[in-house]
C-alpha positions in Angstrom: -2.4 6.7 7.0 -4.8 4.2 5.6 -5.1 0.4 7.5 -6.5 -2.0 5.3 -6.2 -5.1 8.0 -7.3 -8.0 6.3 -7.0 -8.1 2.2 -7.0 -11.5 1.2 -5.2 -12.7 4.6 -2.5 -9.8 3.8 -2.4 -6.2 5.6 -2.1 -3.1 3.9 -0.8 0.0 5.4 -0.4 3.3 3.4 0.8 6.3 4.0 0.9 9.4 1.8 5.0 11.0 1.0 5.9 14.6 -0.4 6.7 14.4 -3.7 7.2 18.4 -4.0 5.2 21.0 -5.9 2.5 20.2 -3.6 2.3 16.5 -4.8 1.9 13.1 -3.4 3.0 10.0 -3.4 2.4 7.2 -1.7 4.3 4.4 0.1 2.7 0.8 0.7 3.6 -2.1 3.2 2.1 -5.4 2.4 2.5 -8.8 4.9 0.9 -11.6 4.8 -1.0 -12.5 8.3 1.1 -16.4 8.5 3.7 -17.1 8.6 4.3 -13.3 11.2 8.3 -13.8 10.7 7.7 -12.5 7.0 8.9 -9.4 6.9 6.2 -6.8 4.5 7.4 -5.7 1.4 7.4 -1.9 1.2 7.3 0.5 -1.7 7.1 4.1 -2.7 4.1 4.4 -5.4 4.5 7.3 -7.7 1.1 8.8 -8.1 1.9 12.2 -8.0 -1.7 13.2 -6.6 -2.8 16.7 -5.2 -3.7 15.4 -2.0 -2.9 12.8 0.6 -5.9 11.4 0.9 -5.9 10.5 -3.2 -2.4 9.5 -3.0 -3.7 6.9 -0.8 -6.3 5.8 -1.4 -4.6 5.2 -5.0 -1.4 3.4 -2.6 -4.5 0.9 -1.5 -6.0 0.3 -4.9 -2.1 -0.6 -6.1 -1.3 -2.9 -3.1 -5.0 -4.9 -3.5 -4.3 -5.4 -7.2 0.0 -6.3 -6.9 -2.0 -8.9 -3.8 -4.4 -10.2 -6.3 -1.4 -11.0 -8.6 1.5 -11.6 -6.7 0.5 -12.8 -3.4 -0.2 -16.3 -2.4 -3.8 -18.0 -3.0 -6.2 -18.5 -0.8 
């Protein structure tokens, strides 16, 4: 699993799935620090990587750019 704690006042968390055929995907919480009653958005990245550790590290590059996009300004 792969912590990124503070991204643009959001948290990351990432951790690789089993896709089969010795893949990987990976699925990716994002919450914003304020308000804390927000519950964080989850989803299951298809990446289909050969190892856990790529799957992600891709989940992480995913969740900063949906962040830099989606998420509130700073």
């Amino acid at each position: 699993m792969k912590v990124v704690s503070d991204y643009r006042d959001h948290r990351i968390e990432v951790r690789a799935v089993g896709a089969g055929d010795g893949r990987w995907n990976a699925e990716v919480k994002t919450r914003p620090h304020f308000p804390l009653e927000v519950k964080p958005r989850t989803e299951v990245i298809t990446c289909l990587k050969t190892s856990a550790d790529h799957a992600e590290t891709r989940g992480v590059i995913w969740a900063c750019l949906w962040i830099d996009n989606h998420g509130e300004p700073t």
